[in-house]
VODOGU-679314 format. One record per residue: x, y, z negated of N, C-alpha, C, O in turn; residue in one letter. Coordinates in Angstrom, 2 decimals. Each point is the difference from the previous one (the first is absolute). Example, Ala and Ser with C-alpha at 12.3 -4.5 7.8 and 13.67 -1.06 7.14 Angstrom:
[atom [13.19,-5.69,-7.80],[-0.89,1.19,0.00],[0.90,1.20,0.00],[1.04,-0.02,-0.66],'a'],
[atom [-1.39,1.07,1.38],[0.82,1.19,-0.06],[-0.77,1.09,-0.73],[0.51,1.11,-0.17],'s'],
END
This chain:
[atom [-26.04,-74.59,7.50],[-0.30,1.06,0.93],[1.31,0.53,0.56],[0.88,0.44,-0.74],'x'],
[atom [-0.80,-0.47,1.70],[1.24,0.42,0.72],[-0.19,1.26,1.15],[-0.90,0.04,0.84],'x'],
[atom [1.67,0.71,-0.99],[0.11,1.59,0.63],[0.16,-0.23,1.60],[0.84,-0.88,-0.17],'x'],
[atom [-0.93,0.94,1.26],[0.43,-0.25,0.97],[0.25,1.18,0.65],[-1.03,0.64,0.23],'x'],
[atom [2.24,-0.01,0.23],[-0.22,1.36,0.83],[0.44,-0.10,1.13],[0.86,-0.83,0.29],'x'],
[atom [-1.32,1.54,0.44],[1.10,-0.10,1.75],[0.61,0.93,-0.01],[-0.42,0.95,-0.66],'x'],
[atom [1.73,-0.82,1.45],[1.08,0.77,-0.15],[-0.08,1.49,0.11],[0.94,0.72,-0.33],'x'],
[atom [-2.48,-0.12,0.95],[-0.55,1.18,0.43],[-0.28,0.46,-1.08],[0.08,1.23,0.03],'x'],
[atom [-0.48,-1.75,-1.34],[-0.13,-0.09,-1.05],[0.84,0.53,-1.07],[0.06,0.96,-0.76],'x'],
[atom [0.47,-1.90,1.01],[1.32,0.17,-1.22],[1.12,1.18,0.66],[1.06,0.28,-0.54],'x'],
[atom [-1.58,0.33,1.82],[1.23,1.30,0.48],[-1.21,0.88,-0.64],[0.55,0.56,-0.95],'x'],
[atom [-1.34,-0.32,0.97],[-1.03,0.98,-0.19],[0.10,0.09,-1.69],[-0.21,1.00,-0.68],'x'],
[atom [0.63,-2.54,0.15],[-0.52,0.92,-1.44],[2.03,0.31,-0.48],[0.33,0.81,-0.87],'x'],
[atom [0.34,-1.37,1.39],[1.58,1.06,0.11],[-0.14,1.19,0.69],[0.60,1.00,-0.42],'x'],
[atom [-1.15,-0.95,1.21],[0.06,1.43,0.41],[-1.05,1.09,-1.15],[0.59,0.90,-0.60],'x'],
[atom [-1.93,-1.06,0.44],[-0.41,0.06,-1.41],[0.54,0.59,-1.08],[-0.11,1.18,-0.34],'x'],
[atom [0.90,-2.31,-0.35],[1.53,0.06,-0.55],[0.77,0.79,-0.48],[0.20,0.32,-1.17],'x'],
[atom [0.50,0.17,2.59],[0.49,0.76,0.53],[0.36,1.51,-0.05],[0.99,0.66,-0.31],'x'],
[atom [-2.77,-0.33,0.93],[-0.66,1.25,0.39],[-0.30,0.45,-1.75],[0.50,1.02,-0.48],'x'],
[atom [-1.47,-2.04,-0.42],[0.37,0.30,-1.12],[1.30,0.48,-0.99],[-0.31,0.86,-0.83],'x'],
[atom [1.72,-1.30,0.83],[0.89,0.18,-0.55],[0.51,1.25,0.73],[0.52,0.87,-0.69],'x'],
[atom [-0.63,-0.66,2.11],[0.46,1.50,0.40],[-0.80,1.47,-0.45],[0.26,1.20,0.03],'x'],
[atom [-1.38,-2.06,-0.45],[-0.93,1.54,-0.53],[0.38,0.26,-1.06],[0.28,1.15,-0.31],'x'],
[atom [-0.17,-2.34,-0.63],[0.25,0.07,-0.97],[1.66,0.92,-0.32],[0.11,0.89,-0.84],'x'],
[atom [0.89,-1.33,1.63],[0.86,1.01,-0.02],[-0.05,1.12,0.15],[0.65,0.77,-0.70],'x'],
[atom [-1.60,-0.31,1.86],[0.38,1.33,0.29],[-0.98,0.98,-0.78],[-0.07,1.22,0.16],'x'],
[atom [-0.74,-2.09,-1.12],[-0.85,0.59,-0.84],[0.79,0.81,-1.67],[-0.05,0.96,-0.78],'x'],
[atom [0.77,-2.38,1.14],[1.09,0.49,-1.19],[1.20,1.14,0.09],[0.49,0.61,-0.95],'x'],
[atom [-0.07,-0.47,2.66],[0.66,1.11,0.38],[-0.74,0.91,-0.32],[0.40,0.74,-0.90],'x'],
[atom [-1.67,-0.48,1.48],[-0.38,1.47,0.01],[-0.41,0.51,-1.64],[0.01,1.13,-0.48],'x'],
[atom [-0.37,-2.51,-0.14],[-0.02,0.88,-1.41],[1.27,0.09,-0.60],[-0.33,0.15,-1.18],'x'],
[atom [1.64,-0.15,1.19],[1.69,0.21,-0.25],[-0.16,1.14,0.64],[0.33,0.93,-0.73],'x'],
[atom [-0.77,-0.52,1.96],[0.44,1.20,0.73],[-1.00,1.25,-1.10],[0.37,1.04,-0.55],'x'],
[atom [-1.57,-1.65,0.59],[-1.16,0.90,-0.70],[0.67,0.59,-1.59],[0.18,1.17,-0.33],'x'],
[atom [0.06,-2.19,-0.32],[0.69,-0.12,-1.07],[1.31,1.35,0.23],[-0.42,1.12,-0.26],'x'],
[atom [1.53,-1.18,0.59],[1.17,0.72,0.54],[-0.61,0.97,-0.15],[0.23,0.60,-1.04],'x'],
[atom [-1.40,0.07,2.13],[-0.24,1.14,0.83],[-0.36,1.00,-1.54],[0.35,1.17,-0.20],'x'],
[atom [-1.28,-2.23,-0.89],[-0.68,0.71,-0.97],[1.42,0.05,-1.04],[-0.22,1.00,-0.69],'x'],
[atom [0.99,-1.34,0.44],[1.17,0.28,-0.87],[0.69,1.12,0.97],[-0.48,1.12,-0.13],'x'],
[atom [0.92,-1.17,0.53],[0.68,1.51,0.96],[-1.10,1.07,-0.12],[0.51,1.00,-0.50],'x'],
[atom [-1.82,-0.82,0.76],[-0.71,0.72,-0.36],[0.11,0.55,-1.48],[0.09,1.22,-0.16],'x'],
[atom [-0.10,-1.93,-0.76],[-0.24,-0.19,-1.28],[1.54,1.00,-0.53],[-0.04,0.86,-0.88],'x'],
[atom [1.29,-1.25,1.66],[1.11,0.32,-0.31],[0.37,1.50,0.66],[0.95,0.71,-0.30],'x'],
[atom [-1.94,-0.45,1.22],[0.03,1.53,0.54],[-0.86,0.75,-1.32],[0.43,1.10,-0.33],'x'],
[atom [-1.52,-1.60,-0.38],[-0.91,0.40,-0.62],[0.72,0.60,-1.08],[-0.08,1.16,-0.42],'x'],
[atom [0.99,-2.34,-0.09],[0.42,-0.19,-1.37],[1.41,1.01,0.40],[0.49,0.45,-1.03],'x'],
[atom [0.19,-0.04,2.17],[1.34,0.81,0.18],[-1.19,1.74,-0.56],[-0.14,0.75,-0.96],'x'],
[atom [-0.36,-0.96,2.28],[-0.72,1.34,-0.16],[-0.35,0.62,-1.37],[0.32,1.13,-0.38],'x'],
[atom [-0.91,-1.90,-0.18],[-0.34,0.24,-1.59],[1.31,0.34,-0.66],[-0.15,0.90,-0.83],'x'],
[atom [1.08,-1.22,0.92],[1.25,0.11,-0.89],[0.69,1.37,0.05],[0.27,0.88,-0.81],'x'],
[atom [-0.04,-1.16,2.63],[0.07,1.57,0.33],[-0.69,1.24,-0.20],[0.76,0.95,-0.19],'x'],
[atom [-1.70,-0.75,0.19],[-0.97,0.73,-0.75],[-0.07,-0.08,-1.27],[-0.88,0.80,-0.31],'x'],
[atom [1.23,-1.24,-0.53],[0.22,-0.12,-1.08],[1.34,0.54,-1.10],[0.09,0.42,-1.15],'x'],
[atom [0.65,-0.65,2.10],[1.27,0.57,-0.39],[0.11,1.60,0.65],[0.58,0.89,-0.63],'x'],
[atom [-1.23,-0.62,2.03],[0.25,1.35,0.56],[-0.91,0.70,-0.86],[0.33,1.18,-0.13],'x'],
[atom [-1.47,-1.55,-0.56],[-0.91,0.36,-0.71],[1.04,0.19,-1.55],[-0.23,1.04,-0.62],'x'],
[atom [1.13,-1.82,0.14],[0.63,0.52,-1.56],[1.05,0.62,0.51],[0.70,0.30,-0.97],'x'],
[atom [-0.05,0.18,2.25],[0.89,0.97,0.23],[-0.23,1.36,-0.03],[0.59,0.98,-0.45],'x'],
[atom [-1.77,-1.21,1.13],[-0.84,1.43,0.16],[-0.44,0.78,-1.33],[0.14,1.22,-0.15],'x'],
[atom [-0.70,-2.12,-0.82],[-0.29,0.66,-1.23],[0.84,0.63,-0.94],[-0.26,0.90,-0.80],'x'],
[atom [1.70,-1.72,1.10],[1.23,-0.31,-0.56],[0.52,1.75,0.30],[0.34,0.82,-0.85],'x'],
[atom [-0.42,-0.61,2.51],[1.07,1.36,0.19],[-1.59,0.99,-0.60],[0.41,0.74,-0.89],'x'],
[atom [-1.42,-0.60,1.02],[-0.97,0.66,0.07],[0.28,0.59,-1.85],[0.07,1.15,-0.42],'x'],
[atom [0.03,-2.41,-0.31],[0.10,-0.01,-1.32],[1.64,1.19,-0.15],[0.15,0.91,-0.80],'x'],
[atom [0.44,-1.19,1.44],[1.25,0.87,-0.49],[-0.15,1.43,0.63],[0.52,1.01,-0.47],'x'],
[atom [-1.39,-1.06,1.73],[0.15,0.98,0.60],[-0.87,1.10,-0.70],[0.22,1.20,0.14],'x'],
[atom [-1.27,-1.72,-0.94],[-0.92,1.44,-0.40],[0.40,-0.05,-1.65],[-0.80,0.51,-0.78],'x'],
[atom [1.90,-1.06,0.30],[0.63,-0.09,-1.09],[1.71,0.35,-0.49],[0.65,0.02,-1.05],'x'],
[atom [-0.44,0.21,2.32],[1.29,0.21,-0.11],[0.83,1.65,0.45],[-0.42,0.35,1.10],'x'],
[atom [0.96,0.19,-1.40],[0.33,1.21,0.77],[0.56,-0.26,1.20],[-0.17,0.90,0.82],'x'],
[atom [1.05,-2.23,-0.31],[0.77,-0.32,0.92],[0.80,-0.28,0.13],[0.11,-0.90,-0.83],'x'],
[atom [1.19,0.99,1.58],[1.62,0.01,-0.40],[-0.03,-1.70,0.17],[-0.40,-0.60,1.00],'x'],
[atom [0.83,0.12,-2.03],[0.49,-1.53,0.75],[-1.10,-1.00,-0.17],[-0.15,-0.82,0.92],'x'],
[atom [-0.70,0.77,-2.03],[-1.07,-0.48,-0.32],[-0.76,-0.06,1.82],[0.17,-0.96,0.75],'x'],
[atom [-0.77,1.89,-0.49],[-0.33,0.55,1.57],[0.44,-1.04,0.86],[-0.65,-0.89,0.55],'x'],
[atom [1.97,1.18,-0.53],[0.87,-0.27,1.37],[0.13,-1.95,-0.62],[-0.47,-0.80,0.81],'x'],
[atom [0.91,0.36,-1.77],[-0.27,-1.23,-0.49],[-1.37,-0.81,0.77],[0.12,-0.71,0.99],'x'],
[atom [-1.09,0.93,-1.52],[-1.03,-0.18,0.21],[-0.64,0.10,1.25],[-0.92,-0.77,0.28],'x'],
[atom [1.30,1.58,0.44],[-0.15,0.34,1.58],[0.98,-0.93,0.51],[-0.57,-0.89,0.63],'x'],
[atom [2.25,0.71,-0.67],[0.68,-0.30,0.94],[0.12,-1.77,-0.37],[0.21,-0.77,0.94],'x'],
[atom [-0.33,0.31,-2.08],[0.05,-1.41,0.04],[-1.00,-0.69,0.76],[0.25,-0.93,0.77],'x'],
[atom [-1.34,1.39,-0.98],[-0.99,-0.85,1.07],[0.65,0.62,1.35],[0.84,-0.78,0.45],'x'],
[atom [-0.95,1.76,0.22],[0.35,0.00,1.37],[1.14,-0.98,0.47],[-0.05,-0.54,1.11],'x'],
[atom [1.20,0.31,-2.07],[1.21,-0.80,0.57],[-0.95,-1.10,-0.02],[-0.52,-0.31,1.07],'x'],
[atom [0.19,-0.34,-2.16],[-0.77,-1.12,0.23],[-0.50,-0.59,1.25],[0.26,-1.04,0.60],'x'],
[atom [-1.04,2.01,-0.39],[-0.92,0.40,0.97],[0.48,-0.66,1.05],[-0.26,-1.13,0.41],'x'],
[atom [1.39,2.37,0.21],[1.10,0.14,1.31],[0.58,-1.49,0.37],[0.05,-0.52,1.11],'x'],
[atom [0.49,-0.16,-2.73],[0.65,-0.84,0.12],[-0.75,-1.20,0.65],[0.45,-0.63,0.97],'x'],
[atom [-1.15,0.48,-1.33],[-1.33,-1.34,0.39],[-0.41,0.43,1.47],[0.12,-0.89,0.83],'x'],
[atom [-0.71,2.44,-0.26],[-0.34,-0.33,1.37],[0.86,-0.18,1.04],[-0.30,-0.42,1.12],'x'],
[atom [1.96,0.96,-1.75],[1.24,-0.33,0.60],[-0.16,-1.36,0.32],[-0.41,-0.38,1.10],'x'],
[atom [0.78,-0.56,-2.24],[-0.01,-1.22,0.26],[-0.82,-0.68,0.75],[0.35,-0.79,0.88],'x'],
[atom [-1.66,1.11,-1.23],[-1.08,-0.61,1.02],[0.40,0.37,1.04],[0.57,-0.97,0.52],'x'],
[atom [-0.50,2.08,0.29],[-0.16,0.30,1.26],[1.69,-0.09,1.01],[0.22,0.65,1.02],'x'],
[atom [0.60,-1.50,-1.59],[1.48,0.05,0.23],[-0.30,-1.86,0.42],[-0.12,-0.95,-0.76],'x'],
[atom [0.10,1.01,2.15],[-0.11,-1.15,0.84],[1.49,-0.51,-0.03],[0.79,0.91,0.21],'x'],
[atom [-0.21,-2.16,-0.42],[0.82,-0.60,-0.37],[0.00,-1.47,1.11],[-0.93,-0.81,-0.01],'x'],
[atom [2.01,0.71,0.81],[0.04,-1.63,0.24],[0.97,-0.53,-0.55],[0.85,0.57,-0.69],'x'],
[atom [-0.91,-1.80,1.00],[1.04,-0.75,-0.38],[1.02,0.32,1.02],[-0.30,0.66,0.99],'x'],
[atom [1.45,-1.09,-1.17],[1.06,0.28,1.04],[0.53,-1.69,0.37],[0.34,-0.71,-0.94],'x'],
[atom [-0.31,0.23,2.20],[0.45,-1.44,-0.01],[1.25,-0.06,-0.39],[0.84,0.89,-0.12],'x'],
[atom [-0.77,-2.10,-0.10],[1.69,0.01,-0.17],[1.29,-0.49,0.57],[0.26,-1.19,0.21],'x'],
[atom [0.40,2.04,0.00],[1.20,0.06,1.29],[0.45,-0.90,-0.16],[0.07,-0.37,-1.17],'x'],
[atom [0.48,-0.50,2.24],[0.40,-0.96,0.58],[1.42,0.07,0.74],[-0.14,0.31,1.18],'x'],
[atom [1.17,-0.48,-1.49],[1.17,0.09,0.86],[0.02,-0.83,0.78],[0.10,-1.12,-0.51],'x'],
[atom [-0.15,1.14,1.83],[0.12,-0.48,1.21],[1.17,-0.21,0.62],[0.71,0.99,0.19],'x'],
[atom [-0.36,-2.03,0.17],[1.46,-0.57,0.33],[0.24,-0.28,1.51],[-0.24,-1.10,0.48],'x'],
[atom [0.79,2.28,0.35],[-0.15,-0.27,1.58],[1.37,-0.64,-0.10],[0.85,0.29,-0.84],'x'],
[atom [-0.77,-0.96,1.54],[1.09,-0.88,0.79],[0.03,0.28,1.38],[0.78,-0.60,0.73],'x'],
END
């Protein structure tokens, strides 16, 4: 038994082929992209929690000294270390930085 095709044929089932292996890629893109989108989600989830978590044992932390303590440095301890903290981190965040290129001495003749 022998296959016989005409050439209309054999472009149709490459093109076929083809059209198959490109879906197939871009099927696999969009679940990499899908994939990504849910880890960055996941990693906002998991920051948020932390932060709250820790602003949550600071808070108890000065609250605990504050209705326990008469004041004086205990107070000011407890109050002023978190604020530098604090200061220091939205400093940094919010302190836009470029790179600077790098100079080139130029040789006029």
């Amino acid at each position: 038994m022998t296959l016989q095709l005409t050439p209309v044929q054999v472009l149709a089932v490459v093109g076929a082929l083809l059209v198959l292996v490109g879906v197939w890629r871009a099927s696999a893109r969009a679940s990499r992209k899908a994939a990504e989108t849910a880890r960055t989600g996941a990693r906002l989830v998991s920051l948020t929690g932390r932060v709250v978590a820790t602003a949550g044992a600071i808070v108890l932390v000065q609250w605990l000294v504050i209705m326990h303590s008469g004041g004086g440095t205990a107070l000011f301890t407890v109050l002023g270390i978190p604020a530098v903290l604090a200061s220091y981190t939205l400093t940094k965040a919010l302190t836009v930085t470029t790179p600077e290129p790098p100079h080139h001495r130029s040789r006029k003749r």
